[in-house]
C-alpha positions, 0 to 999 in steps of 0.5 A, a space after each residue: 318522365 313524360 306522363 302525357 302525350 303530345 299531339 303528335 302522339 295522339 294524332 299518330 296512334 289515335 289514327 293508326 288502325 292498329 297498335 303493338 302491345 305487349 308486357 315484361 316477363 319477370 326478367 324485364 324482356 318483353 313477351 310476344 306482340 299482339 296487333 289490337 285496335 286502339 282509340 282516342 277520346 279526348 286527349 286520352 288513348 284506349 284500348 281493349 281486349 277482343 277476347 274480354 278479360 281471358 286474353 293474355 296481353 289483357 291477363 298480364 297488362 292488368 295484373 302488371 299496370 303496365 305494357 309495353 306499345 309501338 305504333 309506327 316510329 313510337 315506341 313507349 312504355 305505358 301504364 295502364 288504367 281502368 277509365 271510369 264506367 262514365 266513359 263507357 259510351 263514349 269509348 264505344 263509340 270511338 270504336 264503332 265510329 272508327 273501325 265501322 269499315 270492318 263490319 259488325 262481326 269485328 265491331 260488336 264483340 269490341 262493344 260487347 260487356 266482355 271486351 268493354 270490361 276490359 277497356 285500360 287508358 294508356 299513359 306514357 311513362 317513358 
């Protein structure tokens, strides 16, 4: 079981602007895809929910600890984790650094209390 990303992983999905996520149903078949925006700090990849903690991918992603990702050729399944709150400016900034070419209409709500509430480190444990 592979709990940590190579480099190459980390390079492929930190500078990928989108990531595919999505969870199990209680059948084991994986629901729907959703494109959202994902950033690496450190040797760590995060994620967040652009409508805050009402987001379905987020709902069950919580609720499970786990989700489902492709980026390109990868393809994993991941646990999910809430970082701790010392992470939070960092995480931010990740964001605002990253997808500054999309304006502050898209950059704002992903630094805003209510997506930062849901911030989840993804880790592989495929």
């Amino acid at each position: 079981m592979t709990t940590t990303w190579t480099s190459a992983d980390l390079d492929t999905i930190g500078n990928a602007t989108e990531l595919s996520i999505t969870t199990r149903r209680w059948d084991g078949t994986l629901r729907p895809t959703v494109p959202i925006w994902v950033v690496r700090v450190g040797d760590d990849l995060y994620v967040r929910s652009y409508r805050g903690p009402v987001g379905a991918w987020y709902r069950h992603a919580h609720t499970q600890a786990s989700a489902h990702i492709r980026v390109g050729d990868i393809e994993r399944d991941v646990s999910v984790t809430a970082p701790g709150p010392s992470l939070r400016g960092q995480i931010d900034e990740a964001y605002r650094h990253k997808y500054s070419a999309h304006g502050r209409t898209y950059v704002a709500p992903m630094v805003a209390d209510p997506a930062a509430a849901t911030t989840l480190r993804l880790t592989p444990t495929d």
